[in-house]
TORFI-461462 format. One line per 5 residues: their letters; for each residue z, y, x of C-alpha. Coordinates in Angstrom, 3 decimals. Layout:
BEGIN
A) Z Y X; ...
This chain:
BEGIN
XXXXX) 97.219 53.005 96.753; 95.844 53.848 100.277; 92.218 55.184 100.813; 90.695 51.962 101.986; 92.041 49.627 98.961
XXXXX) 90.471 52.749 96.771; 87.022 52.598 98.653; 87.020 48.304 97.936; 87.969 48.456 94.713; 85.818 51.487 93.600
XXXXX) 82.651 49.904 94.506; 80.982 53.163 96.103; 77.576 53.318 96.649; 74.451 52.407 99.153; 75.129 53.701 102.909
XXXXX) 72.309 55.004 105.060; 69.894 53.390 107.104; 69.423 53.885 111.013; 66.505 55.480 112.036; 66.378 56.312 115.373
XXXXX) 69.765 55.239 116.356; 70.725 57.560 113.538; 72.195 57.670 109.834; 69.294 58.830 107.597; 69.938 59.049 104.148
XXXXX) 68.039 59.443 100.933; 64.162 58.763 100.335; 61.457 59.649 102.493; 59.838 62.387 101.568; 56.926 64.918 102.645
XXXXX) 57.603 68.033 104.533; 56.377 69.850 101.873; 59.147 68.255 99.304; 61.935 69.779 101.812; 60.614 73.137 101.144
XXXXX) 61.171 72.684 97.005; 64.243 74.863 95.401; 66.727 72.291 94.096; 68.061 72.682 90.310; 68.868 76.258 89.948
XXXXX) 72.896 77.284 89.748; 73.065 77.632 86.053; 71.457 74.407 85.153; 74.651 72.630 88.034; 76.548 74.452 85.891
XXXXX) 75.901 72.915 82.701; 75.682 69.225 84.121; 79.191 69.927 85.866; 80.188 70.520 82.494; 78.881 67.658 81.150
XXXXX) 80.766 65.587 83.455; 83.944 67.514 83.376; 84.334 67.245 79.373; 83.298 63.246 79.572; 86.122 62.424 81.912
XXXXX) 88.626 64.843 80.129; 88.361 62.832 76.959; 88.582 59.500 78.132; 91.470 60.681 79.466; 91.107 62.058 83.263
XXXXX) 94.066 64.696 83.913; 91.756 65.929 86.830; 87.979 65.714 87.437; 85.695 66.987 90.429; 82.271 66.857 90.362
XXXXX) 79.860 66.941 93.780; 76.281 67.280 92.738; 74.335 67.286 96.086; 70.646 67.258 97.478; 70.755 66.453 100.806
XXXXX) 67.511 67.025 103.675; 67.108 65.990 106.655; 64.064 66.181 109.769; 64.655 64.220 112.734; 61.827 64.335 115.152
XXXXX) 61.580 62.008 118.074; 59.435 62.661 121.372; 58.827 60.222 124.245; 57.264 61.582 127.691; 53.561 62.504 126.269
XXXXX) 54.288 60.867 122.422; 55.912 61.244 119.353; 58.145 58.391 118.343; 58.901 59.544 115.157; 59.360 61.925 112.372
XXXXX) 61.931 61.032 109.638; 61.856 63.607 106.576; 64.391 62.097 103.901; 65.943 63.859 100.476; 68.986 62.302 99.157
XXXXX) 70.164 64.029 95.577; 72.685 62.904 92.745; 76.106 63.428 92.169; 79.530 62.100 92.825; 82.522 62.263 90.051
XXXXX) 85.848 61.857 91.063; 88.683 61.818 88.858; 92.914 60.665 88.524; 93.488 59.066 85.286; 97.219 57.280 84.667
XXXXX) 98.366 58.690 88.054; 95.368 57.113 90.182; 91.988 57.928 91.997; 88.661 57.030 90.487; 85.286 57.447 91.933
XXXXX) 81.720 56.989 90.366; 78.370 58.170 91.382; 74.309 58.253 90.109; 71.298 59.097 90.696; 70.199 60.226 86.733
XXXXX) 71.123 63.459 86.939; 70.562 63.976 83.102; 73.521 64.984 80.684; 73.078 61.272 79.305; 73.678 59.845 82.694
XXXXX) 76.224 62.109 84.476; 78.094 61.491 81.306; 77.845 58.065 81.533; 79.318 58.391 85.260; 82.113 60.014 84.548
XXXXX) 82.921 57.760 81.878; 82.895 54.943 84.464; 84.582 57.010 87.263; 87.914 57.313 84.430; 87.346 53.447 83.696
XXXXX) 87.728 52.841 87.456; 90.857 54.757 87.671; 92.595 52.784 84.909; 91.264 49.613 86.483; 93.407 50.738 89.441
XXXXX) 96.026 51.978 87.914; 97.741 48.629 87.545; 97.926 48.425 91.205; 99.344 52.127 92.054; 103.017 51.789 92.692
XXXXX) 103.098 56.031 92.581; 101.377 58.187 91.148; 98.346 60.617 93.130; 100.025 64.230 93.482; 98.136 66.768 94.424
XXXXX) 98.736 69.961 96.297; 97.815 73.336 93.379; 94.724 74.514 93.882; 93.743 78.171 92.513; 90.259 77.788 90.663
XXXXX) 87.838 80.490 92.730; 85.342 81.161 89.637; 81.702 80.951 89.920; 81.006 81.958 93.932; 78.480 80.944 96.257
XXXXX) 78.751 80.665 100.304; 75.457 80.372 102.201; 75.685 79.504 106.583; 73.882 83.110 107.486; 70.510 82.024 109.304
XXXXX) 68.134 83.923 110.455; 65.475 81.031 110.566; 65.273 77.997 108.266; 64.486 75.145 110.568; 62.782 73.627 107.321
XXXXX) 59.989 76.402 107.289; 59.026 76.147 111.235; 55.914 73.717 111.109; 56.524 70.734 112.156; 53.485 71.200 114.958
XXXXX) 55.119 73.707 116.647; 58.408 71.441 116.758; 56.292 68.742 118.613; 54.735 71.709 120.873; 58.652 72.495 122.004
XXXXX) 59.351 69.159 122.765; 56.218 68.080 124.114; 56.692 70.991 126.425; 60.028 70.341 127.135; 59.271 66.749 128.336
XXXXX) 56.188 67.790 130.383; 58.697 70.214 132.485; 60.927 67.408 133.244; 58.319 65.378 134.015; 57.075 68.087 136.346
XXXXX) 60.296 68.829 138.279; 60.550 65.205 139.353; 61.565 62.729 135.963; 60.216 59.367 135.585; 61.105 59.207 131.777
XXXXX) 62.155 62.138 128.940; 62.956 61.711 125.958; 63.821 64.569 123.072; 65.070 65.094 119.491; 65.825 67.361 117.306
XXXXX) 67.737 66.852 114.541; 67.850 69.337 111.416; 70.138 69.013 108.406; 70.738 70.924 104.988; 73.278 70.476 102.546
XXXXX) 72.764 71.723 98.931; 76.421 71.066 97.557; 77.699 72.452 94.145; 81.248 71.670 93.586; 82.862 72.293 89.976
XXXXX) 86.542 70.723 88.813; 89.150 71.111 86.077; 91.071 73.473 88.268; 88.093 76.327 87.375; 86.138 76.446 90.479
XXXXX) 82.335 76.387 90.290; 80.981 76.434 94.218; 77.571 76.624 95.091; 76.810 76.496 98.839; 73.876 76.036 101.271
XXXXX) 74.802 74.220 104.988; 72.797 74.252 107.535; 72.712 72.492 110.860; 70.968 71.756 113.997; 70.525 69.618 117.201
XXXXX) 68.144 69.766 119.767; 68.479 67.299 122.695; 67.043 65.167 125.498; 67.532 62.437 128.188; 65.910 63.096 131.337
XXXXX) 65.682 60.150 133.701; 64.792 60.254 137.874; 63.599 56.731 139.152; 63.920 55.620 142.714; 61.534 52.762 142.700
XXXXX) 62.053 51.861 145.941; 65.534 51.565 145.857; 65.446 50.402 142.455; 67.810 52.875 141.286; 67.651 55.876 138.289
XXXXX) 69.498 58.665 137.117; 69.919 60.288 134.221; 71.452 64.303 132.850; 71.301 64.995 129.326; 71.122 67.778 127.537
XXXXX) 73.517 70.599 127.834; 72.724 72.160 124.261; 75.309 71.666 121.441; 74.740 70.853 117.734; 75.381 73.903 116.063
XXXXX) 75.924 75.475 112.327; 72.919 77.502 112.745; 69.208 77.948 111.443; 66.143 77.182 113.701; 67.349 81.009 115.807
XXXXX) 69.059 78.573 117.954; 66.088 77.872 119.753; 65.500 81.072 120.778; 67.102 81.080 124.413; 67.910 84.728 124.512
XXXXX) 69.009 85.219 127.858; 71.853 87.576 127.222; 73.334 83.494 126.123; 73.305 82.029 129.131; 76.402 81.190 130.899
XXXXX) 76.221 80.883 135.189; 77.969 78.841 137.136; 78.877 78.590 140.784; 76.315 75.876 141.151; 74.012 77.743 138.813
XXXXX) 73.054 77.622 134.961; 75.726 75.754 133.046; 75.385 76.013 129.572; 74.773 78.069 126.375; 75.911 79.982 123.824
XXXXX) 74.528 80.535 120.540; 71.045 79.906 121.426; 69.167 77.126 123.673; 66.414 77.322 125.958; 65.450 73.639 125.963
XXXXX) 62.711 74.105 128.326; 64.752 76.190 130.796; 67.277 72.722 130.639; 65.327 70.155 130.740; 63.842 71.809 134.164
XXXXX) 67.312 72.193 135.732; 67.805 68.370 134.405; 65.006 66.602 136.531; 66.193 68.842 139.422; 69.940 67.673 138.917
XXXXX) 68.770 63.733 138.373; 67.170 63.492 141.247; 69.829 64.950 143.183; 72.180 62.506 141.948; 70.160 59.835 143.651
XXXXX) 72.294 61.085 147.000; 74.908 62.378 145.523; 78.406 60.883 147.512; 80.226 58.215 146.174; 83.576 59.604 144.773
XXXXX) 86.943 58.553 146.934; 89.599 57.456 144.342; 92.974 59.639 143.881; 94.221 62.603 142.106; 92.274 65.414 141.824
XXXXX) 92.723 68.770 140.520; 89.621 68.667 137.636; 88.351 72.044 136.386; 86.148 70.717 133.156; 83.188 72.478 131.855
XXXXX) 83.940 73.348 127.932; 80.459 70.888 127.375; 82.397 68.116 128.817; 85.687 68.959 127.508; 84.602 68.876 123.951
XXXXX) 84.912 65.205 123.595; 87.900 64.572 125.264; 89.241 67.465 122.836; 87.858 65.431 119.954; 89.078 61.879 120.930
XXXXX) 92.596 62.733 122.050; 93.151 65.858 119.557; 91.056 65.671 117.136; 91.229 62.132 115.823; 95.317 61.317 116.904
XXXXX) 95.946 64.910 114.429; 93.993 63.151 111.160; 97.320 62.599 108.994; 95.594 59.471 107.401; 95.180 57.831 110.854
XXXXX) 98.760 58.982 111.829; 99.676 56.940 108.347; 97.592 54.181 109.434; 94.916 54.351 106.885; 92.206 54.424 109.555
XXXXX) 94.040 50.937 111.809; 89.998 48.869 111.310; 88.378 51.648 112.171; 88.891 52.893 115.822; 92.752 52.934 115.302
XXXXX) 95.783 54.991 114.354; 97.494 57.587 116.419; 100.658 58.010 118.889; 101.423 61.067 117.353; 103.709 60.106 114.575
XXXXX) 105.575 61.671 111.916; 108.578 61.170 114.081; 107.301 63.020 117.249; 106.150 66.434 114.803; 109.699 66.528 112.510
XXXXX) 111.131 67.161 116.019; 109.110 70.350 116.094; 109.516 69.992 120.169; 107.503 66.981 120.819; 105.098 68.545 124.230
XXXXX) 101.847 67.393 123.746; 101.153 69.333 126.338; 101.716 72.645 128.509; 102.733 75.935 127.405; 99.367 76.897 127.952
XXXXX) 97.636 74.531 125.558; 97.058 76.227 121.821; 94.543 74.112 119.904; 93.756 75.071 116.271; 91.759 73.645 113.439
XXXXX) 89.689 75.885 111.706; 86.799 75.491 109.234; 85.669 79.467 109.804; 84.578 79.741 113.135; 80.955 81.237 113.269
XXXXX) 78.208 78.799 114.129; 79.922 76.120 114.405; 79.050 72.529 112.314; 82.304 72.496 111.130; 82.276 75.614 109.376
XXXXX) 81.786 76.244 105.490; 83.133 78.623 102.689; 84.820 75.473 100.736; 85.506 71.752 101.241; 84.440 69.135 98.815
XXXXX) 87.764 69.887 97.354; 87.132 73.460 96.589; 89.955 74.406 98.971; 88.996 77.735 100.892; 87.916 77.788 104.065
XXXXX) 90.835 78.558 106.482; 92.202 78.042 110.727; 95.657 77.023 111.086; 97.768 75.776 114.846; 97.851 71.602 115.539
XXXXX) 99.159 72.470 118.626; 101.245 75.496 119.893; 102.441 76.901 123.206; 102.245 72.939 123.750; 104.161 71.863 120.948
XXXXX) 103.039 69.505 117.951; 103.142 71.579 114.797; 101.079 70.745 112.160; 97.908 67.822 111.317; 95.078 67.642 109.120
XXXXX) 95.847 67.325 105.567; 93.874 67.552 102.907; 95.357 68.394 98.666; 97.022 64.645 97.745; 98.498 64.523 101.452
XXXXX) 100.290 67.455 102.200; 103.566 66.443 100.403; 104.268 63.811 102.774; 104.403 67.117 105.314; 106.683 68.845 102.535
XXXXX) 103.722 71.621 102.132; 102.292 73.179 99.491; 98.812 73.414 100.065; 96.012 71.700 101.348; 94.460 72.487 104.856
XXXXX) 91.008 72.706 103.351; 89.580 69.621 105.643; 88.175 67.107 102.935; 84.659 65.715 103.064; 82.170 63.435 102.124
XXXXX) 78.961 63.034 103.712; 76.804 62.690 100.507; 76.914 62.363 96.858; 77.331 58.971 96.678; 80.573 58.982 99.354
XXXXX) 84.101 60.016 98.085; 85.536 62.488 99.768; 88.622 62.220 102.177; 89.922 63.941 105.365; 87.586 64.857 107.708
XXXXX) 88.140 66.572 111.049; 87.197 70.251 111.212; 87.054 72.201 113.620; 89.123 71.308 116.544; 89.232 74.053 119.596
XXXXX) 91.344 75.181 122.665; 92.083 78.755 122.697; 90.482 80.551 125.895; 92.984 82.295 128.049; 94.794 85.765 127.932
XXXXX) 93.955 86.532 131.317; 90.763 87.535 132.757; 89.302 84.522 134.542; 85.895 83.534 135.455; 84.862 79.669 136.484
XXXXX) 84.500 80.740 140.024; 87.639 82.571 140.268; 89.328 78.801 139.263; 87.285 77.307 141.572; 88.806 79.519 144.741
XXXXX) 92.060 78.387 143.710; 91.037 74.552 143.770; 92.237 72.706 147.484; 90.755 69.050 146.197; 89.407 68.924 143.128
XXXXX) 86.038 68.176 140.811; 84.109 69.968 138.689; 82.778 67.655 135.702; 80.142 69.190 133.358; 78.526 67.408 130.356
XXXXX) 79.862 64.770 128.818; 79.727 60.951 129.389; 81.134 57.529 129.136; 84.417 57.496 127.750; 86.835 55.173 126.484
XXXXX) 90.308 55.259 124.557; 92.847 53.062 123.045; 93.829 52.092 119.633; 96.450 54.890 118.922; 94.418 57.768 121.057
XXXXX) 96.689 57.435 124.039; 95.518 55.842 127.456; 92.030 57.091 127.683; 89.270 57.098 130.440; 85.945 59.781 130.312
XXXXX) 82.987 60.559 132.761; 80.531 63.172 132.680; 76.988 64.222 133.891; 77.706 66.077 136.312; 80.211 65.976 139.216
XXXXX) 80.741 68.428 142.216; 83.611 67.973 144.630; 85.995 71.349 145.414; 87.626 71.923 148.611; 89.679 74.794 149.983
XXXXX) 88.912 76.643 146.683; 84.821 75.838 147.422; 81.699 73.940 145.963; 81.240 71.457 149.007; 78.080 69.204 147.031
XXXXX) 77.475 66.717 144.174; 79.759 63.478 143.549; 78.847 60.325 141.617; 80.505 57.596 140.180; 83.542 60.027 138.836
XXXXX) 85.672 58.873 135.779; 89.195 60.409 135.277; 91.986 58.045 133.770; 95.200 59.331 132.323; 96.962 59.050 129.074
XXXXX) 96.928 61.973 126.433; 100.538 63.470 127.078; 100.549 63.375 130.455; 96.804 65.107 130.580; 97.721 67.919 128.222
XXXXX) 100.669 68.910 129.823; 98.790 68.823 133.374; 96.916 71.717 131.817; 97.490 74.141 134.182; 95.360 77.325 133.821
XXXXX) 92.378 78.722 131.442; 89.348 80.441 131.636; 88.995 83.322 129.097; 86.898 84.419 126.170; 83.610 84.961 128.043
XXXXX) 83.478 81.365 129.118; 84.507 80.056 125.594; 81.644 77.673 124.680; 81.632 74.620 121.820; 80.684 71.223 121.878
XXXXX) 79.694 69.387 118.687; 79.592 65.969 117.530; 76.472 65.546 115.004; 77.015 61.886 113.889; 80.931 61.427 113.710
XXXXX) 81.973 58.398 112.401; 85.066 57.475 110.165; 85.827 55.735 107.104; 85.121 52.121 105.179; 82.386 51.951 104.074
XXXXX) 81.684 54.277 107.369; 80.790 58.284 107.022; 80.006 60.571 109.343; 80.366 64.292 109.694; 79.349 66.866 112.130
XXXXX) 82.276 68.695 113.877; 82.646 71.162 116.659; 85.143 71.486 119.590; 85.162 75.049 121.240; 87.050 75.844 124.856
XXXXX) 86.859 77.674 128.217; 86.627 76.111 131.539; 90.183 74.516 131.315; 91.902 73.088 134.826; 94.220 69.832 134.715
XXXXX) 96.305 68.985 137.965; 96.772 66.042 140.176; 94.443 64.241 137.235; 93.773 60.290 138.326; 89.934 59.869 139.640
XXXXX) 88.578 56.404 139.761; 84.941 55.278 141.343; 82.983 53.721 138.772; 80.730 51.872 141.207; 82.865 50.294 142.702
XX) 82.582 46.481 142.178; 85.380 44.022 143.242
């Protein structure tokens, strides 16, 4: 039984309303509720228990329990206002179990002994139900239990204990700069996220573990009235796997560029961005018009990040490569077929891309996945060459391994877990190589920072992507600001035009916060790290054009 007839027949749970454009789950609550300590680990352990011995004798030959409390503040900021400011608690648990060879999934609310008992009693009933439909049995990869252990994301701040006043103050001041360097409208958010996740299962692992994440951004908008025209840069921050330090803006984190400031690392000076952002908007208003053709493109690692994550990220998910995923945003080119000939070129020698769920700071990062597999990196793509996807414990015997990559996920209690995307990142170059020195060796080309528009097929192959900012390169120089820039190509052929890479001091991430997948629909926060990366003779079209 595939993952979708599972989900329909399983009956899962309520999914989260949109506040904000955004998925908020749980209850509203007061800021003063997000500061409460959940249930302490011992009492977790006892309820895990509970649920453990209930499924084992109604006959579950494996059990995992999730018990969760999730928090979330979003605050929203218009200009001189605040929109909004969405403080929500979400906490219950999730029981998962095989019984007669098949996957059952229940979930509640009562966390008491009389209801999580109750839960897993329906999560085995569930399995049975589906049993008569499963034509083979669910095998799972073997799975060392890791004892009682905890893993917390080490922050120096907890965005939860900054007052919420002085979060307005930032963004208030953040909007009045833009304002003051030339925008008609600014708007600014930051998002803050904590996961309180205690994992237990038959295989002896009882994980307790604290997530934290964060996202500041904005939209800045110029406005030529007269000419009836606007422009807009957003921000260039990235979500990141990090407590409220982020916001820091140490300066030793800033990364130049040849056209000045380009992005961050490891801590954001929202102010100092949203500045630069009016600036840049307004000079967009005369930027040139871009001439179609092929371009050399040297892409900034905030705009790269997406295209990373759309033609990487989501064609190496070994449930979309099965076809699992075909009513929701597609399956992939990369096939079974193309990786058992272990010389399929997804793209240059230069291009190494691993997945990783380690990586400091980043959203992707934990200690253990909602499987209770450890955290660990391994290579999707090496020297150019597809070698491996992501696989999670009851897939990777269809890739003849023998244990899972440690990338399963659900995005609260109430969600089953399945393969999520982790990490996803481009290894910076060996040699020593700074933005500008790429730049010199540019004759025609554009520089694209920040990311944009984009579209991309069905099976993650003909794709199209714009950016924020565009500045046109000739005879190895910055010559002044383009517009109307969008690159076409299709995934193979853009890979393997990959043609040199900037090195570790340039390597920056990009994160999706809100990354959706699934049915009913999930979404999980993933990063995407990379240098400055160049791609030759790369197909430009003008987007303002109009036939």
């Amino acid at each position: 039984m595939n993952r979708r007839n599972f989900i329909n027949l399983s009956g899962l749970g309520v999914g989260g309303l949109l506040v904000g454009g955004v998925p908020v789950y749980g209850n509203t609550v007061s800021v003063e509720r997000l500061l409460e300590p959940g249930v302490d680990v011992a009492t977790k352990k006892r309820l895990a228990d509970i649920a453990l011995n209930a499924a084992r004798s109604k006959g579950a030959s494996y059990t995992d329990v999730r018990i969760g409390r999730y928090l979330q503040q979003y605050v929203f900021t218009r200009e001189k206002q605040v929109q909004n400011i969405s403080n929500a608690e979400s906490f219950g648990v999730g029981i998962r179990v095989i019984a007669n060879g098949t996957w059952g999934f229940a979930a509640t609310s009562d966390v008491t002994p009389a209801g999580i008992a109750k839960c897993a009693e329906t999560a085995v009933a569930i399995a049975k139900a589906n049993a008569k439909l499963q034509s083979e049995p669910v095998v799972l990869a073997p799975q060392k239990g890791v004892g009682e252990v905890s893993w917390k994301t080490p922050i120096v701040k907890n965005a939860f204990e900054i007052p919420v006043k002085d979060k307005i103050d930032l963004l208030l001041k953040t909007n009045a700069a833009a304002m003051d360097n030339g925008a008609g409208f600014v708007t600014s958010n930051l998002f803050m996220i904590n996961e309180q996740k205690y994992f237990a299962s038959t295989d002896g692992s009882y994980i307790d573990q604290d997530i934290h994440r964060i996202w500041p951004t904005f939209t800045v908008t110029a406005v030529d009235r007269a000419a009836g025209k606007f422009k807009t840069r957003d921000a260039f921050s990235s979500p990141m796997g990090m407590g409220y330090e982020y916001m820091d803006g140490l300066a030793s984190e800033k990364i130049p560029g040849p056209n000045g400031l380009v992005g961050y690392r490891n801590s954001y000076d929202i102010v100092e961005d949203a500045t630069l952002a009016a600036k840049q908007a307004k000079q967009k208003m005369t930027a040139k018009t871009v001439t179609a053709g092929k371009y050399d493109l040297v892409l900034d690692p905030n705009h790269l990040g997406l295209t990373i994550h759309e033609s990487v990220g989501h064609p190496t998910e070994l449930d979309r490569v099965l076809g699992y995923e075909a009513n929701y945003a597609g399956t992939s080119f990369a096939t079974l077929d193309k990786w058992k000939t272990k010389s399929f070129k997804y793209g240059s020698d230069l291009v190494n891309i691993v997945a990783d769920k380690k990586q400091p700071y980043t959203l992707g990062t934990v200690g253990y996945d909602d499987e209770g597999v450890p955290a660990k990196e391994w290579d999707l793509i090496k020297n150019g060459v597809l070698v491996n996807y992501q696989a999670i414990r009851d897939q990777v015997a269809i890739l003849g391994g023998k244990e899972s990559n440690g990338c399963c996920y659900a995005d609260n209690w109430d969600s089953v877990q399945f393969q999520r995307m982790p990490n996803v990142s481009l290894k910076p170059g060996t040699e020593k190589r700074s933005v500008i020195d790429m730049i010199k060796g540019v004759d025609k080309g554009i520089y694209i920072i920040g990311r944009g528009s984009y579209s991309i097929d069905q099976q993650r192959y003909n794709f199209q992507f714009g950016g924020q900012l565009f500045y046109e390169i000739k005879n190895g120089e910055i010559v002044g600001m383009l517009d109307d820039v969008a690159y076409q190509a299709n995934t193979q052929e853009f890979w393997n035009s990959c043609a040199q890479l900037c090195d570790k001091d340039d390597y920056r991430t990009f994160g999706s916060f809100f990354d959706g997948k699934g049915q009913p629909s999930q979404v999980s926060a993933v990063s995407h790290g990379s240098p400055t990366t160049r791609f030759n003779g790369v197909n430009v079209i003008n987007t303002g054009r109009r036939i």
